[in-house]
C-alpha positions as CSV (number, residue, x, y, z in Angstrom):
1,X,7.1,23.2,-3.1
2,X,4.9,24.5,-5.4
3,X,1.2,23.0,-6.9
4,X,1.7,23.8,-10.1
5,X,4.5,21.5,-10.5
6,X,3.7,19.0,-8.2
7,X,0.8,18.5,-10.1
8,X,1.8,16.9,-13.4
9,X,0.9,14.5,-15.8
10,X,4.6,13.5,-17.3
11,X,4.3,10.0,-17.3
12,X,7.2,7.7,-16.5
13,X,9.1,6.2,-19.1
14,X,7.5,7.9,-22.1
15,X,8.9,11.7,-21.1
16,X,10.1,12.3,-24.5
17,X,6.6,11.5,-26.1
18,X,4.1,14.0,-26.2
19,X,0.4,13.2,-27.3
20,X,-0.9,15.8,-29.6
21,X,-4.7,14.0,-29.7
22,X,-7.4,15.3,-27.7
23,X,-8.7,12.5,-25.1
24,X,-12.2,12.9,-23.4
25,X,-10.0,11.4,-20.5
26,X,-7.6,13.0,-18.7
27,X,-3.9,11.2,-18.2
28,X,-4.9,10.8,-14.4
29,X,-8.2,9.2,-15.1
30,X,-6.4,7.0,-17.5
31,X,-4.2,5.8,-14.6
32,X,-7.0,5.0,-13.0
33,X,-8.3,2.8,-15.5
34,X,-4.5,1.2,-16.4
35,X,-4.1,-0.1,-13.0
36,X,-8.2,-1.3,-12.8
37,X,-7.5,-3.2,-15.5
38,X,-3.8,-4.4,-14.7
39,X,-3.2,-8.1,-13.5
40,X,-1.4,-7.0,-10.4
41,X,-4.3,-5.5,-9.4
42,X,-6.5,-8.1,-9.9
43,X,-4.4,-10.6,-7.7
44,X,-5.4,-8.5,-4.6
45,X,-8.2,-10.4,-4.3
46,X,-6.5,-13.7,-3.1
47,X,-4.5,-11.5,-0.5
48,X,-5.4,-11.6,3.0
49,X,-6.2,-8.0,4.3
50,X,-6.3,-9.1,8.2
51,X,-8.7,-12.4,8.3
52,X,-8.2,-15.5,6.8
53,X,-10.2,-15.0,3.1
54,X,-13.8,-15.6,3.7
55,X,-15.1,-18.9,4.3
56,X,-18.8,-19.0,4.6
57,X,-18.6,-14.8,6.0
58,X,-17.4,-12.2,3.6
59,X,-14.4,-10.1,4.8
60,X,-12.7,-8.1,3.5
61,X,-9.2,-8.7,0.8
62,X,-6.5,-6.4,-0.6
63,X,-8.5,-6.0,-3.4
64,X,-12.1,-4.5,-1.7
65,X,-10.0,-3.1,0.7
66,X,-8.2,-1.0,-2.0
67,X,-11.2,0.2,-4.0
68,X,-12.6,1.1,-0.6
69,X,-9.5,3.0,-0.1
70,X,-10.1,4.8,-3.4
71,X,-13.5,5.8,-3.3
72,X,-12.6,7.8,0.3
73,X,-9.5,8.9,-1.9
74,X,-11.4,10.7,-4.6
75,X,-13.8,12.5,-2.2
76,X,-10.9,13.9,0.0
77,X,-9.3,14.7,-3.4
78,X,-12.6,16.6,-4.3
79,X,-12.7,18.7,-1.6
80,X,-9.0,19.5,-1.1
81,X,-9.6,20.5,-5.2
82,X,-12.1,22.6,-4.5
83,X,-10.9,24.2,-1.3
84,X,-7.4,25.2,-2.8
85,X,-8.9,26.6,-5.8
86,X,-10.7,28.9,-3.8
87,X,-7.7,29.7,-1.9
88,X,-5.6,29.8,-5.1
89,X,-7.7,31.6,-8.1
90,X,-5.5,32.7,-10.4
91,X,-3.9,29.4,-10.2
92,X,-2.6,27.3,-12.9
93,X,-2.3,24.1,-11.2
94,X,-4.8,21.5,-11.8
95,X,-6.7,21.5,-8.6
96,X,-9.7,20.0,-9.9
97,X,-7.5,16.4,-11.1
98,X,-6.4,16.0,-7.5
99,X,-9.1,13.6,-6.9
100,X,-8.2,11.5,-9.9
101,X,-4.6,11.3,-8.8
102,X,-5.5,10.7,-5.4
103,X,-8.1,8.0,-6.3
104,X,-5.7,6.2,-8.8
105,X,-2.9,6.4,-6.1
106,X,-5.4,4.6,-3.8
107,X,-5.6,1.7,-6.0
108,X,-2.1,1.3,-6.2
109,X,-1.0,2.1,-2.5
110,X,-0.9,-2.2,-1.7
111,X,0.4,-3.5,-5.0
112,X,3.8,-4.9,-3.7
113,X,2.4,-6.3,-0.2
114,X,3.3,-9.7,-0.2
115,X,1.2,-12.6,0.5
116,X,-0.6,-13.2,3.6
117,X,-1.2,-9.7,4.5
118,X,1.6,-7.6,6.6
119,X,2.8,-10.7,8.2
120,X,4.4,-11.6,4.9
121,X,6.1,-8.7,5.2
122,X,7.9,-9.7,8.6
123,X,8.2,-13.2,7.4
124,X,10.7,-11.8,4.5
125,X,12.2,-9.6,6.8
126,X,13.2,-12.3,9.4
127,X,14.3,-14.6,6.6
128,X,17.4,-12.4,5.9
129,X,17.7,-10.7,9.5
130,X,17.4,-13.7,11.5
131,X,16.9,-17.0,8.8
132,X,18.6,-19.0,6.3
133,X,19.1,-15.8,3.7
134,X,21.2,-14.0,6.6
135,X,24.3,-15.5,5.1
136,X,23.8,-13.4,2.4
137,X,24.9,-10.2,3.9
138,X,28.1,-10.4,3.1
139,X,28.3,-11.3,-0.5
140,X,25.7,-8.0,-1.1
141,X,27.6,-5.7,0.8
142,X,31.1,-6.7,-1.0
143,X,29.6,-6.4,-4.7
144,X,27.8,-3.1,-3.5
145,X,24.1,-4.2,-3.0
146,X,22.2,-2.0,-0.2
147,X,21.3,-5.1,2.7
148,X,18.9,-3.1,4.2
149,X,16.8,-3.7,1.4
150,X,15.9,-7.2,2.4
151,X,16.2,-6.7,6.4
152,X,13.6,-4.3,6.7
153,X,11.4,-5.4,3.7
154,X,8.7,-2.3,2.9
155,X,5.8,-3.2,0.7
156,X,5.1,0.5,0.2
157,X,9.1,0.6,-1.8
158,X,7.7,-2.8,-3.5
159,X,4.5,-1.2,-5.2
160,X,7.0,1.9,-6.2
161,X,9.0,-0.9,-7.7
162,X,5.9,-2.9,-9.2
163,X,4.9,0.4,-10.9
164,X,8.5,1.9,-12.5
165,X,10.8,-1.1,-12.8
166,X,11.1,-2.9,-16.3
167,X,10.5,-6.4,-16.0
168,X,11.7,-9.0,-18.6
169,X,9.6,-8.2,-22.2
170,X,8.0,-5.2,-20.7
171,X,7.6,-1.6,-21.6
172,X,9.9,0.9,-20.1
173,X,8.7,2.7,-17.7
174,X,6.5,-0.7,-16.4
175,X,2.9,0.6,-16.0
176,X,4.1,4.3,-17.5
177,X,2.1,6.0,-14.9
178,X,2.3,9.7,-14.1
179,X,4.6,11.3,-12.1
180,X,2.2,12.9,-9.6
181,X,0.2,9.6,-9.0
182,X,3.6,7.7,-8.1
183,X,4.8,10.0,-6.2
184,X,1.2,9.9,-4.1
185,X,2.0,6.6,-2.8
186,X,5.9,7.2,-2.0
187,X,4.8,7.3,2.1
188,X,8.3,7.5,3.3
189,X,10.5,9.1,0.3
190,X,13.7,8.3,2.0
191,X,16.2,5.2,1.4
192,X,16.1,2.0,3.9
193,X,18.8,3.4,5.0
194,X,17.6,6.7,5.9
195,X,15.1,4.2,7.2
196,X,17.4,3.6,10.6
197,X,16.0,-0.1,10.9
198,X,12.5,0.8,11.3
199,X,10.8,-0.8,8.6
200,X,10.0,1.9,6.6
201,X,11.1,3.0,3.4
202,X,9.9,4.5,-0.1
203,X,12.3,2.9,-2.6
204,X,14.8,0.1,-3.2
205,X,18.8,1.0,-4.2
206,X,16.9,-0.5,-8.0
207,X,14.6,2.7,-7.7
208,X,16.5,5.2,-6.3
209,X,17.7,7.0,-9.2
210,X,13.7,6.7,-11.1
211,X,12.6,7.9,-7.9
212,X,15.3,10.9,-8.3
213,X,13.8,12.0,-11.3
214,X,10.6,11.8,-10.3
215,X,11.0,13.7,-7.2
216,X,13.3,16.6,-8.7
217,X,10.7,17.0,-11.3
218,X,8.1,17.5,-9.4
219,X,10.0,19.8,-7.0
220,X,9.8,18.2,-3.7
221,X,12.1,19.6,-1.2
222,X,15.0,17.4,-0.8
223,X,16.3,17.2,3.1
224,X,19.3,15.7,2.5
225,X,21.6,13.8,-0.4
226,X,23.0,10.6,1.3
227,X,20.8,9.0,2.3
228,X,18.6,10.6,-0.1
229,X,16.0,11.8,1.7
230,X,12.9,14.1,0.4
231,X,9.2,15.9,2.1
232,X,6.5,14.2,1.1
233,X,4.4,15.3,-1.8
234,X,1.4,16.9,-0.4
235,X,-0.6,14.2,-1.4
236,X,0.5,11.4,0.1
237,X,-1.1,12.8,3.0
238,X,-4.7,11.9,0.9
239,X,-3.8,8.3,0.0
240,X,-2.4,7.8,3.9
241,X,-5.5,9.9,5.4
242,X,-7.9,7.6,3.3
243,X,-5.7,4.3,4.1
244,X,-6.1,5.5,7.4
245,X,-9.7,6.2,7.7
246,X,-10.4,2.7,6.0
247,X,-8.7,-0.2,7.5
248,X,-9.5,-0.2,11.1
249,X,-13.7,0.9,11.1
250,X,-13.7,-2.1,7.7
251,X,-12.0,-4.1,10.2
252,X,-14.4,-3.9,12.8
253,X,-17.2,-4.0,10.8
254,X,-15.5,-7.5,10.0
255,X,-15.1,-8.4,13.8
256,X,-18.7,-8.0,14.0
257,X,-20.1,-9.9,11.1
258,X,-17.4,-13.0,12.0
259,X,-18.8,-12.4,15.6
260,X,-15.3,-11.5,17.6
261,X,-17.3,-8.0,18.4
262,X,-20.5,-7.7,19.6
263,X,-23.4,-5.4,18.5
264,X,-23.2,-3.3,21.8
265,X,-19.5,-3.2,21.4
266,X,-19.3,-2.2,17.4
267,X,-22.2,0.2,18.2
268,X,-20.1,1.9,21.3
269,X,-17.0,2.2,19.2
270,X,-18.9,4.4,16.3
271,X,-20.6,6.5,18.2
272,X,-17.7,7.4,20.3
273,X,-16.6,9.6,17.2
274,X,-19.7,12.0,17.8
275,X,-20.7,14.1,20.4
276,X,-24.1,13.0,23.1
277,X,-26.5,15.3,20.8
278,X,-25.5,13.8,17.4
279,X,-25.6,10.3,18.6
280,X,-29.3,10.8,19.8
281,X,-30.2,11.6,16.3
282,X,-28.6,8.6,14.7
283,X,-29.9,6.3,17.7
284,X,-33.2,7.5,15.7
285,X,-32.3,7.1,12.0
286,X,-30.8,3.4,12.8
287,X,-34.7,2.8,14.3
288,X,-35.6,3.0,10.3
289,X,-34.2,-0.7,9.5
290,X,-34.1,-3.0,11.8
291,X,-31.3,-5.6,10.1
292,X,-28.3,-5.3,12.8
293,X,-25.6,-5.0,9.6
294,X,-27.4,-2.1,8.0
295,X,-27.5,-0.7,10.8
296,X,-23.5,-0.9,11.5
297,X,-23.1,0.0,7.9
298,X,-24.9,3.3,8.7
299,X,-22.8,4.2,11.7
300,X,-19.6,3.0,10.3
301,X,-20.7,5.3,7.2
302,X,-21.6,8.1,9.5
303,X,-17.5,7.7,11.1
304,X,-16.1,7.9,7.4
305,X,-17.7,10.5,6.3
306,X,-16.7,12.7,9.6
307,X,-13.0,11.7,8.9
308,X,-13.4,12.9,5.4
309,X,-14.2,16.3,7.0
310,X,-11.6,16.0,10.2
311,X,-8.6,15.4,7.2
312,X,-10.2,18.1,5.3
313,X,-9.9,20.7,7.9
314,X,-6.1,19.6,8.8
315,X,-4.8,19.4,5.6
316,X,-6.4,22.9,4.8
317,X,-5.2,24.6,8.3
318,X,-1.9,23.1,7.3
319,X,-1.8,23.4,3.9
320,X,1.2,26.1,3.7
321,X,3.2,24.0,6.3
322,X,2.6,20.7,3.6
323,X,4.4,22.2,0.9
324,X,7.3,23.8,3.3
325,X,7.5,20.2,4.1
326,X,7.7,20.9,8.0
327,X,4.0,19.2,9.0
328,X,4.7,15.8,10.5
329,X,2.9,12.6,11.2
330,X,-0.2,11.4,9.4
331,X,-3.7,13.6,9.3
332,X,-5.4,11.5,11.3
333,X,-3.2,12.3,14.4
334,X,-4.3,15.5,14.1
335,X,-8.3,15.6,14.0
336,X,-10.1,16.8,16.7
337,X,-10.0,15.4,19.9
338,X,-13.2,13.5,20.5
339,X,-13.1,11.6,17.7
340,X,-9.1,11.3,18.3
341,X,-9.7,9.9,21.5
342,X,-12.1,7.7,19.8
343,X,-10.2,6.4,17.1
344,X,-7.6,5.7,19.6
345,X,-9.7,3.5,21.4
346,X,-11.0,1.8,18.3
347,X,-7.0,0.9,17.8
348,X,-6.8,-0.6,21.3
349,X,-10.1,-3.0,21.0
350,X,-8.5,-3.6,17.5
351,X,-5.2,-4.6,18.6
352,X,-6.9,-6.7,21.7
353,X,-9.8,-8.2,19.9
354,X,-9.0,-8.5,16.7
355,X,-5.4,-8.3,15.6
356,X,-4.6,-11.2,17.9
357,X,-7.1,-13.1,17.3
358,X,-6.6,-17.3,16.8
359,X,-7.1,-17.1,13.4
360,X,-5.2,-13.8,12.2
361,X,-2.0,-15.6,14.3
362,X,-2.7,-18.8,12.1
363,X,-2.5,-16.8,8.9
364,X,0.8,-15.4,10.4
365,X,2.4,-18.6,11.2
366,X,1.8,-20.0,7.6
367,X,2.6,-16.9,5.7
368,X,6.1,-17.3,7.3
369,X,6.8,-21.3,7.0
370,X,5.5,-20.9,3.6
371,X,7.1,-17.5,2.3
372,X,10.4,-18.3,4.3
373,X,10.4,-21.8,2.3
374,X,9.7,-20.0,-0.9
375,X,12.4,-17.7,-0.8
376,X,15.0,-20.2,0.2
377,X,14.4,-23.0,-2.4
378,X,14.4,-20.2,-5.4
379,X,17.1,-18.0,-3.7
380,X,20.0,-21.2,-3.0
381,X,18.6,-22.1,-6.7
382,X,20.1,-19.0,-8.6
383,X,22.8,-19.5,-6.3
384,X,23.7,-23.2,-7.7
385,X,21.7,-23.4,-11.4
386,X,23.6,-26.1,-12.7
387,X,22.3,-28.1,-10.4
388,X,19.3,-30.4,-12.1
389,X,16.8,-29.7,-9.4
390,X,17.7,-26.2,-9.3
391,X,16.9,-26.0,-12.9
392,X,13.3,-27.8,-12.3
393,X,13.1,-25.0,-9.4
394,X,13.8,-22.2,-11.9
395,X,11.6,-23.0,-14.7
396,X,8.8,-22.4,-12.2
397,X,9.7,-18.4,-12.8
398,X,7.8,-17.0,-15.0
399,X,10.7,-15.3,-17.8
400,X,9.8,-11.6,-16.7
401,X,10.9,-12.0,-13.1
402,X,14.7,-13.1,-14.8
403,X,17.3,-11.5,-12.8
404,X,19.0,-8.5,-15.5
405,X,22.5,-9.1,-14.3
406,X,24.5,-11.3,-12.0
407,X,24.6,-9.3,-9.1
408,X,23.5,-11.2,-5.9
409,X,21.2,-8.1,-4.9
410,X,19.3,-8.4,-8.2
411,X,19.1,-12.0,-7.9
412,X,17.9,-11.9,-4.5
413,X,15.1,-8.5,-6.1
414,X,14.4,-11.3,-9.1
415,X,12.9,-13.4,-6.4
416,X,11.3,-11.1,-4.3
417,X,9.5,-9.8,-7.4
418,X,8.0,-13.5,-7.8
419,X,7.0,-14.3,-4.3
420,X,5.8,-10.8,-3.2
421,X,3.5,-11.0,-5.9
422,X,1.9,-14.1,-5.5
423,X,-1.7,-14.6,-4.3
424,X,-1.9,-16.7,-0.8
425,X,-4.2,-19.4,-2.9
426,X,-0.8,-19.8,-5.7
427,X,2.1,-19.5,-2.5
428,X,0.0,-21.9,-0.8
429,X,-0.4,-24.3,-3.6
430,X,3.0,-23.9,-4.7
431,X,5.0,-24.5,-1.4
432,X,2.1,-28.1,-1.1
433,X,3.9,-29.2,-4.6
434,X,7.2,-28.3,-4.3
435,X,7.2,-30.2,-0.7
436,X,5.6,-33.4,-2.4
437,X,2.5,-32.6,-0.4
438,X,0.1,-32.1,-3.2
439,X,0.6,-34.0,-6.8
440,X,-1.0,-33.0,-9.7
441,X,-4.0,-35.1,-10.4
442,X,-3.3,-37.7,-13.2
């Protein structure tokens, strides 16, 4: 592969137009600001991230959790920018909009997670592997509809969806992004099936096609044609490394401040990353305040800015394997060891003491009575519209969500378009009314 045209700023859906005006912006800031300003995006603030939304302590949602994501993003974009145009020149590629895509790609990188946070996930997954919409597997299969899309639900496919796919009264070309920036977020650029029941996948049998063009126009190296299969664009690596950085120190930061860690523990765990003569000096700078929060903030800001240099350094070393498409796993597996070791331990106290806590199993348990409920009143609905409660069911879809033909497997997409984008305030609300459990107030 080659940065000069995996760099480009063709945008989906409007490759025949060509904009002769001069813009102060460039088309990858402008993504940025189209999905800032997009309703999706907005919605990610009623979505759990791990703990229940906050109460009377501030966690974190989808939506902080995302621009959080972005702002590491742009940085590790910076740098990689600057680092391969000093390794590359005479270059034409644009280097120095690699932090824009990579920011923008951020932003969009938990669009199509469902409802309650990855459980919803596994809750639509179990509803066709082992639930009610099981019985459906055979009617897909006979009129040609890829199963596996349902059975191993990937919310990383669902944003690629969200992003491309024409809705009902909507542009083609849905949020006419740029080619580069959707192919950021494409973590695994292979079918479901390619996917061998793991769970992850980078587009729907809708998608595959879009995602073809994309892909071949950008040049990444396709592996194989059935299942389609392709490397990763190099900077997926960014969004993931940044993703990656992110969600586990923000989620013990959380632990603390909802009091499932204590300050000796959360204090342990950050200065793990460093080695005994660094942490002596920050043992000093955190005697400057003495409010316990600031002084996690400034350790847990002291970890992601050493990550930021750790993905630096493998992506660079690696760089030339990247675009061969022969580096594999994420950038984070690679860092050095002490703060490997350390961020391995951080995973182990998050996985004991946090993502098995009470209240994150509660939030699990809801998300899949209520998304499993959800899916099988509107999905048995399309299946029997003449019905009259069906028909009350169905005029609760909004007219963009409309199934485009009468294929089962688009039916079934029609509905997962609804659900997987509802906030867990509206799912919540909805499944209390539908089930007679909540009335309107008269």
């Amino acid at each position: 592969m080659n940065w000069q045209q995996l760099l480009s700023a063709k945008r989906f859906g409007m490759e025949e137009y060509q904009d002769g005006k001069h813009h102060d912006r460039t088309d990858f800031q402008r993504d940025f600001d189209r999905l800032i300003f997009s309703s999706p995006f907005r919605r990610l603030q009623n979505k759990t991230q791990v703990f229940p939304l906050p109460g009377s302590v501030f966690v974190h949602n989808r939506l902080t959790h995302s621009m959080e994501v972005s702002c590491v993003g742009r940085s590790l974009g910076m740098i990689i920018g600057k680092e391969l145009r000093k390794k590359y020149p005479a270059s034409e590629a644009d280097f120095e909009e690699i932090s824009s895509i990579v920011a923008a790609g951020c932003l969009a990188h938990d669009l199509g997670n469902p409802p309650f946070g990855h459980s919803g996930e596994r809750a639509i997954t179990s509803y066709f592997s082992e639930g009610k919409g099981k019985q459906l597997e055979a009617e897909i299969r006979e009129q040609g509809g890829r199963w596996e899309d349902f059975t191993t639900f990937e919310g990383n496919a669902n944003s690629i969806r969200m992003l491309i796919h024409q809705f009902n009264g909507r542009r083609r070309g849905g949020f006419v992004l740029t080619y580069s920036m959707l192919a950021s977020i494409a973590k695994y650029p292979y079918s479901s099936v390619a996917g061998q029941g793991k769970g992850k996948f980078g587009f729907f049998q809708a998608e595959e096609e879009d995602f073809r063009k994309i892909a071949d126009t950008l040049g990444m190296r396709r592996i194989q044609e059935s299942p389609l299969t392709y490397c990763r664009h190099p900077l997926v690596y960014l969004v993931e490394a940044a993703d990656d950085i992110c969600y586990k120190i923000m989620d013990i930061e959380d632990a603390h401040k909802l009091g499932l860690l204590s300050t000796e523990q959360t204090v342990s765990l950050f200065m793990n990353f460093f080695p005994e003569q660094r942490q002596e000096k920050m043992r000093r700078t955190m005697r400057v305040v003495h409010d316990t929060n600031e002084q996690i903030a400034y350790l847990r800001s002291s970890v992601i800015g050493l990550l930021v240099d750790e993905c630096v350094r493998v992506f660079m070393d690696n760089e030339e394997l990247i675009l061969e498409g022969k580096f594999e796993g994420a950038l984070i597996k690679h860092i050095s060891e002490l703060p490997n070791t350390a961020n391995k331990n951080a995973t182990a106290v998050s996985v004991a003491k946090i993502y098995k806590t009470k209240d994150v199993v509660d939030i699990e348990l809801a998300g899949h009575r209520i998304i499993g409920f959800l899916l099988d009143t509107f999905i048995s609905a399309m299946q029997s519209p003449q019905t009259e409660y069906s028909k009350l069911i169905l005029s609760r879809i909004p007219e963009q969500f409309y199934a485009a033909s009468d294929s089962t497997y688009d039916k079934v997409m029609s509905v997962l378009d609804f659900v997987s984008g509802m906030t867990d305030v509206y799912a919540l609300d909805l499944y209390r009314k539908i089930t007679g459990m909540s009335l309107p107030t008269v």
